[in-house]
Every structure is written in C-alpha cells, then in structure tokens.
N, C-alpha and C positions, 0 to 999 in steps of 0.2 A: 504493500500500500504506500511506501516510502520511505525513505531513506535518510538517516544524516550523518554525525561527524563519528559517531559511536554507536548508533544505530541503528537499527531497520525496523519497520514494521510492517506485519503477517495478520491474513485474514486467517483467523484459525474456529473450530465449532470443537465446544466442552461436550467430553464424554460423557455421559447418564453411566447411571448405577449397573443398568442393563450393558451398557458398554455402546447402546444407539448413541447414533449423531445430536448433539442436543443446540443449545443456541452459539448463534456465532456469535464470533468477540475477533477484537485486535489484541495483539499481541507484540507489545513494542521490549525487543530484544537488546540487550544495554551491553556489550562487549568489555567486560576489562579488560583493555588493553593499556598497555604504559602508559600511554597519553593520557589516561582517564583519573585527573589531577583527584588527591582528596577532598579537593572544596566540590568534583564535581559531584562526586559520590555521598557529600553531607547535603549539595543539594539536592539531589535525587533522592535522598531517603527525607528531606525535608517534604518536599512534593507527594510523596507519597502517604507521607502523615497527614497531610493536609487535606489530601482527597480521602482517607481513610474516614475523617472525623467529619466528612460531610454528608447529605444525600437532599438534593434538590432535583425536579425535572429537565431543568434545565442548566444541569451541572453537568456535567460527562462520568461518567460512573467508573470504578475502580472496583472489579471484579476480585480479585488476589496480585499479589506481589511476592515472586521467588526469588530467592540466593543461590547461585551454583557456585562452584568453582570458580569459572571464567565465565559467568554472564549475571544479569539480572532480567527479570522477566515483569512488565507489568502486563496484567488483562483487563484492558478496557471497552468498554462499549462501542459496540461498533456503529461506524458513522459512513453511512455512504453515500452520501450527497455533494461531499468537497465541501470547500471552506465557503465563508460568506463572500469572501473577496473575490472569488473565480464569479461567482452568483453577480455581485456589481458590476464585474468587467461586463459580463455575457449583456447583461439590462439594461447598464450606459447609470439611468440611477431611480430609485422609488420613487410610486407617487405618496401625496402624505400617509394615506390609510396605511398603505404597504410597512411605511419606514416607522408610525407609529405602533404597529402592530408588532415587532422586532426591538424599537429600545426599549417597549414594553415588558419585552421575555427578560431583556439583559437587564432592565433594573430590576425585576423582581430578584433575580439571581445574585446583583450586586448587593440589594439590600439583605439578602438573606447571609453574605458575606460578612457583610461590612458588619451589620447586627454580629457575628462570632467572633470578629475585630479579627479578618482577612483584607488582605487585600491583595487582589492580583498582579498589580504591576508590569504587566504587558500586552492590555486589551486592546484587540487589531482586528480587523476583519476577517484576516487570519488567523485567528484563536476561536472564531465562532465556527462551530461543524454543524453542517446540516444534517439530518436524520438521512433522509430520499433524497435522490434526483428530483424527484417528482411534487416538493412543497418546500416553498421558500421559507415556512415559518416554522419549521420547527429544528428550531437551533438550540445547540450546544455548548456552553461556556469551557474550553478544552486547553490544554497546555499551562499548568498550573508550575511550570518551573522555576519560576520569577515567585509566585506567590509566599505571603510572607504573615506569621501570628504578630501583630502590632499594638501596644498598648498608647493608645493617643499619636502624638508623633515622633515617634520613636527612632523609624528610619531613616538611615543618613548613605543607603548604596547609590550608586548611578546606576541605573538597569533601565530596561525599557526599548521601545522601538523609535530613531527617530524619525518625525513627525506625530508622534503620536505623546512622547513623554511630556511630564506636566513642566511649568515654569521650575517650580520650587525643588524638583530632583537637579535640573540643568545648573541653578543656583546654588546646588550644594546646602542646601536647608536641609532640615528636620522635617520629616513629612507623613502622613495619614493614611486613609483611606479614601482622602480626598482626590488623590492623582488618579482613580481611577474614575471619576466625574469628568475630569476633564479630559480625559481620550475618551471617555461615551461620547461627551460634545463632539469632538473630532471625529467619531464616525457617525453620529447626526448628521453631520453637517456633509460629510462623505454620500452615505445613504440618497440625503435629497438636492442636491448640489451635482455630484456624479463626478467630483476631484474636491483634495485636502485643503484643509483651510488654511493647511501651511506646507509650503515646499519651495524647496530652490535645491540645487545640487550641490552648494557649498553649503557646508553641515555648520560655518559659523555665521553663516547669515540667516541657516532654517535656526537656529536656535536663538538667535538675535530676534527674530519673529517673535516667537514663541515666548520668549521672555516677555517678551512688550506686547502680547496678544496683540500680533498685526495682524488681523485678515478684515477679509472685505467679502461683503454677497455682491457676485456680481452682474449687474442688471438683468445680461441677457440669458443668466442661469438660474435665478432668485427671483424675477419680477413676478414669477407664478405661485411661489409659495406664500402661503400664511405667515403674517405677524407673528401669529402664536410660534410657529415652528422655529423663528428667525429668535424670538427674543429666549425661548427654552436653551438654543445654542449662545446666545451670548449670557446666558446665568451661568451655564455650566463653563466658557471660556474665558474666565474671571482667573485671573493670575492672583489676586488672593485667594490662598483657601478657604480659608474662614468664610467667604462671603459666597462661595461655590456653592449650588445645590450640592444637596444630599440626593443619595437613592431616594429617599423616602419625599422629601420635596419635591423633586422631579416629578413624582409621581401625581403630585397636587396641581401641577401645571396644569393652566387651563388649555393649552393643546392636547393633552391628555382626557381635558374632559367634553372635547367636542363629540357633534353626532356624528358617527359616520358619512350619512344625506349631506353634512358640511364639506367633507373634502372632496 
C-alpha cells in the first residue's frame, strides 16, 4: 500500500479462530535497521501509546502492535480510499456543504483530542484517509507520529509540515493544542479556495507569511463563498493563540449552523 524511509505497508486479512479469512487490516512493517535512531523508536512506541489510549470514529484504529527481532508490526484499519489530498487535487476544491461536512468530522475528532490534552501536530490533507473510493466523507484522522500528551503549553519541538505549521512553533514559543486550529484553518481554506493560504518556494518567506498571517481571499476564487466560511478561517488564522478558536468554538460558528437550502 506504501512505502517509506523504514517502512512499508501490507494489505493483510486477520485469521479467525476457525483459521477462515476474517477482516482486512494494514499492516505497516517498521525494519530495524541501523539507521533506525533511538529517538525514532521512542517515537514510534510514543505513537502507539497514543493510539492505544484512544477510540473515536473518526480516529484511525490501532488493531495490535508487535516486537520481533528485527521489525515492528502495527495493524491498523484499513483505509482504501487515499488521502484527502489526492481527493482535492482530483475536484480542483468543495463546495460549502461538501467542505462543511468534512471540518465537521475533523473537529469532532480534534475536540475529542484536544478534551485528553492530545495534540497532533501534523494535520494535512494528507493525514486525513478516506474509508472508499467511492464517499468523500468518510474520513480518517491517520498518522499520529508527531502526536504528542501536552499539559497546557508545554511544547517547545519544531515538527510539522510547512505550510501548514502554526506561527508560535516557527517562533520557537511554548505551545498547545492550539497549533492544531490553525492548520484546520489552513485546510479550510484549502478545501474551498482549491490552493494554500500560504506558499512560496522559499521556506523563509512561506514562514515570514505565516508568522504575520499574510494571506488574502482572492477575488476571483473567494467572490462565491460565504462570509460565514471566510470569517470561520480568519478566527482560526489568528497568530495569537489564545485568541484562536477552539475545537469546540468552531463548532459554534455560525457557518456551522446554516441550512443546508443556504449553500
């Protein structure tokens, strides 16, 4: 199913007691090999803790976790739909209902995080996995490798994806579970826009952006969308934290609480 720097992953189907084929699962295979630094391996068994001590629908599930010799084994839920991000390329970008219906999966899920005082620290389009080919809404909260147990603002790593990381990680601050509010903004605004609200190719002017929340709706991609949809993205791309929705805020937005006959 794919491949990385130490890994691969296997569509594989759990035996029954009878020894019949029973449900499928992934099977992402972890090689020790030299290169595989101790901090990677404190991470990986951190990851695993974390999905152990959760179960949400729209969490990605964590079936077992083995030790061998020479490898590690997680089985996880299988997901055959591809990521969300192959999903955007393929559509160009949502209309509201669509993009509403989707950060509404991802905040219940964040809020259900952020409530155990998680925070993911790498939410991309590419961390969201689709069930099917076949239904764009039922997605996955997935790649939990970055996630991290945080008591207020605790943490002080640089991780993340950029264009996606929040101001206050780039700035070397102390920071929350708020930095994951503002990469939800940033694929809000992905989702109905159909490109980032921040980029350039030089990584110290996308993060000169980003520190100083530069972006812009622009006309000829934005003139169709709702107030509501526009101002939900500039709550959440607030370079303070403090002043940043919450999951749970977000969720109070009055974009959140139109009719559908509205969009």
């Amino acid at each position: 199913l794919g491949t990385g720097a130490f890994s691969r992953v296997v569509k594989a189907t759990k035996r029954m007691a009878n020894n019949e084929a029973g449900q499928a699962v992934a099977v992402k295979c972890i090689t020790k090999t030299p290169d595989l630094k101790a901090e990677d391996i404190a991470s990986l068994r951190e990851e695993v803790a974390v999905l152990q001590s959760i179960e949400h629908p729209n969490i990605i599930k964590l079936y077992n976790f083995y030790e061998e010799k020479k490898m590690f084994y997680m089985v996880i839920e299988l997901m055959e739909g591809g990521e969300l991000f192959e999903r955007i390329v393929k559509k160009t970008f949502y209309n509201e209902k669509e993009a509403r219906d989707l950060i509404r999966i991802l905040l219940d899920a964040l809020a259900y995080l952020h409530h155990r005082h998680i925070v993911h620290r790498d939410l991309k389009p590419e961390n969201l996995l689709l069930k099917s080919p076949y239904n764009d809404f039922d997605i996955k909260l997935a790649d939990f490798g970055f996630a991290k147990k945080v008591n207020g603002k605790s943490l002080d790593t640089q991780c993340g994806t950029p264009g996606y990381v929040a101001p206050e990680i780039l700035k070397g601050a102390k920071y929350g579970t708020e930095v994951d509010m503002w990469s939800c903004g940033v694929i809000v605004y992905i989702l109905l826009g159909g490109y980032p609200p921040f980029h350039d190719d030089n990584h110290a002017i996308l993060y000169r952006k980003i520190k100083a929340a530069d972006y812009t709706f622009e006309p000829q991609y934005w003139d169709q969308v709702s107030d509501d949809a526009k101002d939900l993205i500039k709550k959440m791309l607030v370079v303070d934290p403090d002043k940043r929705l919450t999951a749970d805020q977000a969720f109070r937005h009055p974009w959140f609480l139109v009719g559908d006959h509205e969009l």
